[in-house]
C-alpha positions, 0 to 999 in steps of 0.5 A: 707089574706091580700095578695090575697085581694091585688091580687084580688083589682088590678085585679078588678080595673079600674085604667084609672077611678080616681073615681074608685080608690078614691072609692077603697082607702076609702073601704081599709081604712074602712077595715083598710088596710092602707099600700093598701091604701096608695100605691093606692094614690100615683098612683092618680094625688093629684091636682085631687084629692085635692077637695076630703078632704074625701080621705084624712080623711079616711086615717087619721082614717086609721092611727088611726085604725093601731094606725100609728102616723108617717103615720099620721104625714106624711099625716098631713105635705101633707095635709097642702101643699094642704091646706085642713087643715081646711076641718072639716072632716080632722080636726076631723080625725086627732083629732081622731088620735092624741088621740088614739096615743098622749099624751092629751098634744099633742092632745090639741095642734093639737085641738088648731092649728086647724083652723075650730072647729065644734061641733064634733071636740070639743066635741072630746076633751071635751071626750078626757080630760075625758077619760084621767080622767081630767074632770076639763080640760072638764068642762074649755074647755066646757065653751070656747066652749060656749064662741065660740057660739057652741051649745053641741049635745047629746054626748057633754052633755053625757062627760060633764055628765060623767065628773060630775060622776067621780068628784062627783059634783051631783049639776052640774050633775043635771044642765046638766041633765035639758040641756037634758030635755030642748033639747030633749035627754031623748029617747038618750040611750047614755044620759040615761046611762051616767046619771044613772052613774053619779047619781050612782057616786054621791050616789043618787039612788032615782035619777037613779032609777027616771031616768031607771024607765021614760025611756019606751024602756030599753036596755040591757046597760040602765039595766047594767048601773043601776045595776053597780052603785048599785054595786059600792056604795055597794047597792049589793041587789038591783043590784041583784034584779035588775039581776033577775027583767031583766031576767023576762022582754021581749026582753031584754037578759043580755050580758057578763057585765050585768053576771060579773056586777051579780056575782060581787053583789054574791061575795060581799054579800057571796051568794055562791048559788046564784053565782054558779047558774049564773056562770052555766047559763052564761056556758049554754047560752054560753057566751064567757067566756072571760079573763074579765069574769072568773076573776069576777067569781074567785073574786066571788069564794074569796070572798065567801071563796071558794078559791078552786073553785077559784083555779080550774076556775083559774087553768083550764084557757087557758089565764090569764092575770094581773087582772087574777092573781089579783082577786086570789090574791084579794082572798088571802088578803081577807081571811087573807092569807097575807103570801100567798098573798105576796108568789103568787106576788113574782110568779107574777112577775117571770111570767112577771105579777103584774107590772101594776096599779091593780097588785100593787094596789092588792100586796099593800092592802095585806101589808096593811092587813098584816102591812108589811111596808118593802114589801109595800115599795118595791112595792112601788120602784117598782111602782117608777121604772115601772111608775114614779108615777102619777097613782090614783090607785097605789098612793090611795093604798099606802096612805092606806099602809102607814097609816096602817102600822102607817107611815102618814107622809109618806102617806100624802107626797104621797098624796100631790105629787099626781098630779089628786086627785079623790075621791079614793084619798081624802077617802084614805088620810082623813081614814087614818087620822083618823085611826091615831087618826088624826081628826082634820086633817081629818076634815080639809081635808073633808073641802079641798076636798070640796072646790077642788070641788069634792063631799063627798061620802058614805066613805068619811063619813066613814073615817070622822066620825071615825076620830070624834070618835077617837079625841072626836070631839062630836059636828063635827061628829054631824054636818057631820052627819047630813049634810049627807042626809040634805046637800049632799044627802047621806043616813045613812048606817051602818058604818056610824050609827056604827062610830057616836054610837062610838062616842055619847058612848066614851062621855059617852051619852050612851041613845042618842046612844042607840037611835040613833040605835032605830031610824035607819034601823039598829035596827036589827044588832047585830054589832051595839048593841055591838060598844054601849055595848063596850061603856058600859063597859067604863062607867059602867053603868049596867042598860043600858049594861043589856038591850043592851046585852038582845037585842043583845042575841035575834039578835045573840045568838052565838056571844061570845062579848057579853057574854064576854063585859057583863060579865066584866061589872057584874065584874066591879060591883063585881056581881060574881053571874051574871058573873058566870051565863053567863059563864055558858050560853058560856059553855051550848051554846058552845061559845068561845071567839075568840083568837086575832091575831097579825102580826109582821115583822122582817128581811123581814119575816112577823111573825104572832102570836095568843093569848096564842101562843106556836108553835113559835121556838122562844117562850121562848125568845119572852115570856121572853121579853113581860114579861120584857116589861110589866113590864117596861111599868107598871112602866111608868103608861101604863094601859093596855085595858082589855075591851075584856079579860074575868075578873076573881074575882082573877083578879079584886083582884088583880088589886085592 
């Protein structure tokens, strides 16, 4: 192609005219021909062709298409002889070059040694340390070009919005919001998507919803960016609400993001039906059904555990590429195949996949579920091996298998050696904490990431308020609680009313919790009813545990917790008449408790084992030691938690 392109330009070329070949020179490098274009200027006198900086910027783009660093440094080391250097159209094109081949380090060094700066060339750079996720470098730099007396166009304000959106920083997000307003940017689609971003980001729905809503004419991206930040605050109703309203409005078609931005909404509320039905729209209108795409669709299949279907889409794909292999393994972890998570990263990798960020980070939470502490870290001295560390991604994963696997040391050593610390990071740290029974260390680091600068977000919450639950830190989980919607803007969400009726019932202030869940948006779900009916079986209190279980049988007949939590609590009364009849209640409605399970690994083999388990080879041997353990145990004053195990009136006999 390239070849006879070639022979028909050196036919067609007049070579006697200069002008014509500059012409020539800049179509070949718009057609990213650069070799053509190259050979071409040599032919051309350069003291003629050195008030013509244009030629020379088109080159530089040239190189930057062909991703030609050496070309470019070449053209760079000619362009300082002519002294051209300083024209801004060569300085931006070679700040376009420097961040498509360079480091950002490199980059800034070119941007520094320049010697005109335009509006464009900074905001190059500015966009530059954001898509290198460095927006604190953004904002510092931001503050020079005001120093400078540069005025920011519209798409300085939209990475400095973006900026804001992945530091969470809603405040400043706001300000930069009322530049745009003072300016005039509003009708800019740019500037409209990158603030429903970063108000997404920032957990303010109200406001991105403000923002779609004012805009007249909405385009396909103004829709897509609504419906992602949705999706990535866990909102997958209303990102799919939003789906069906799109399809119902004129002139506006969804494109391939806007159908993975859905079927990702389908896989995280389970709705099967409802996926299948976009995955054949998307076949019917005949969307390409890119790499991208049909790895939505299998996380969507997993998600809803059909990992048949998810097998199949995989199974009949042309090309799979690592985030292919991921969402099947996503699948996996997710439906508590563990075993066979592990199994499918080891084929991973003797097919030359798995090694990136994604694949680790994937490979990593099926540890963590699994607590398999000896393949986390070899995953992890993999990653050491791969990339040497300095991955968000990688490093967030392993502070979570760390912590779930009991080793927090570990992990917060992990965390402090992590050099660009985003959200993800911080919530990985602060949940682990808590998990670990660590609360105070889990306040004093919700109290660190604020005064980094990066704002709380709805799982930061999470993670504090559980740490507050496990420590017995009433009146901290009070005050978080609280400054959620007073001081950060953050709604209450289920978990988060679930970690503070945790809290109020393990101190014992069983009507503050039972009130707590009357006044929230959850009074309906039956998961919250029982975090407090737990707390009544500690403390026993049979009038309130009656009507919490009444409201919880209305709400979810089928759910055998409740049956058994309030059967313990008629045991603990010595009320064997009550007892027996919710028995009879299981029995007649066909409810059994569900059998525990457990994993451990030993010699690099991950064992997993069910209550009252006899299929074991080992089972004697292993029922023999539990038995001498609990013994040993009993003798030091451990007391086992029998909350969750049906009571017997021998057994309360017997513990007497």
């Amino acid at each position: 192609m390239r070849s006879l392109f070639h022979r028909h330009y050196t036919t067609s070329i007049n070579t006697s005219d200069p002008n014509s070949l500059v012409l020539e020179i800049i179509d070949l490098c718009k057609s990213g021909f650069l070799s053509q274009s190259l050979k071409l200027l040599r032919s051309l006198n350069p003291l003629k062709i050195a008030k013509k900086p244009i030629i020379y910027a088109s080159l530089l783009q040239a190189c930057a298409k062909n991703l030609s660093l050496r070309q470019g440094n070449a053209l760079h080391s000619h362009i300082i002889k002519l002294g051209i250097d300083s024209d801004r159209y060569i300085s931006n094109s070679l700040l376009a070059l420097h961040f498509k081949c360079s480091e950002i380090s490199e980059t800034r060094r070119v941007f520094d040694f320049l010697a005109l700066k335009d509006v464009v060339t900074w905001t190059s750079m500015i966009s530059s340390y954001v898509r290198a996720n460095e927006p604190k470098r953004a904002f510092e730099l931001y503050s020079e070009m005001e120093e400078q007396g540069v005025e920011p166009n519209e798409y300085t304000l939209s990475s400095l919005i973006k900026a804001c959106g992945e530091m969470g920083n809603l405040e400043r997000g706001k300000l930069f919001h009322e530049m745009v307003s003072e300016k005039g940017f509003e009708s800019n689609c740019v500037i409209t998507s990158a603030l429903i971003d970063m108000y997404g980001k920032c957990s303010s729905f109200e406001e991105a919803r403000k923002v779609f809503d004012e805009r007249e004419q909405r385009d396909t991206i103004c829709w897509t960016s609504l419906m992602a930040s949705y999706t990535q605050n866990n909102q997958f109703k209303e990102a799919l609400e939003l789906f069906m309203l799109m399809q119902r409005s004129p002139n506006v078609k969804p494109d391939g993001f806007t159908f993975g931005t859905a079927i990702a909404a389908c896989g995280n509320l389970g709705l099967i039906k409802q996926g299948k039905q976009i995955h054949s729209k998307f076949i019917i209108i005949g969307y390409e059904m890119n790499v991208v795409i049909l790895s939505s669709i299998i996380d969507m299949y997993g998600k809803c555990g059909f990992m048949d279907f998810a097998h199949k889409v995989f199974d009949d794909m042309n090309f799979r590429n690592s985030v292919t292999w991921c969402a099947l393994l996503n699948g996996y972890c997710q439906n508590g195949y563990g075993e066979e998570a592990l199994a499918l990263f080891r084929r991973m990798q003797n097919e030359g996949m798995g090694g990136d960020s994604y694949g680790l980070g994937t490979v990593l939470r099926a540890c963590s579920s699994l607590s398999a502490l000896r393949q986390g870290k070899e995953v992890h001295a993999r990653f050491l091996r791969i990339e040497g560390c300095d991955n968000v991604v990688v490093e967030s994963a392993l502070i979570d298998m760390y912590s779930e696997c009991g080793c927090i040391r570990e992990a917060k050593l992990i965390f402090d050696e992590t050099k660009h610390k985003n959200i993800v990071v911080w919530n990985a740290m602060i949940c682990g904490f808590a998990q670990n029974g660590k609360g105070k260390e889990a306040l004093g680091l919700f109290d660190e990431m604020i005064n980094s600068g990066i704002s709380p977000d709805y799982v930061t919450f999470i993670g504090a308020l559980f740490g507050c639950g496990h420590s017995g830190l009433l009146e901290g989980g009070r005050h978080l609680f609280h400054s959620m919607t007073e001081k950060h803007g953050i709604d209450h969400g289920l978990e988060h009313c679930a970690c503070m009726v945790d809290l109020l019932g393990r101190a014992g202030l069983l009507e503050e919790a039972e009130d707590l869940i009357e006044r929230s948006n959850f009074k309906d779900d039956a998961s919250l009813w029982a975090v407090l009916l737990g707390a009544c079986t500690s403390y026993s209190n049979l009038r309130i545990s009656e009507r919490v279980a009444k409201r919880m049988i209305e709400l979810d007949p089928k759910y055998h917790l409740t049956y058994v939590l309030l059967s313990n609590v008629y045991a603990a009364f010595g009320r064997w008449g009550e007892v027996s009849v919710v028995r009879n209640w299981m029995k007649e409605r066909g409810i059994k408790k569900m059998p525990g399970r457990s994993w451990i690994e030993v010699k690099n083999k991950v064992h997993s084992f069910l209550a009252y388990d006899d299929s074991h080879p080992l089972k004697d041997t292993i029922y023999t030691e539990i038995r001498r353990l609990d013994v040993e145990m009993r003798e030091v004053g451990y007391v086992p938690n029998m909350t969750h195990v049906i009571h017997s009136e021998e057994w309360c006999w017997k513990k007497g």
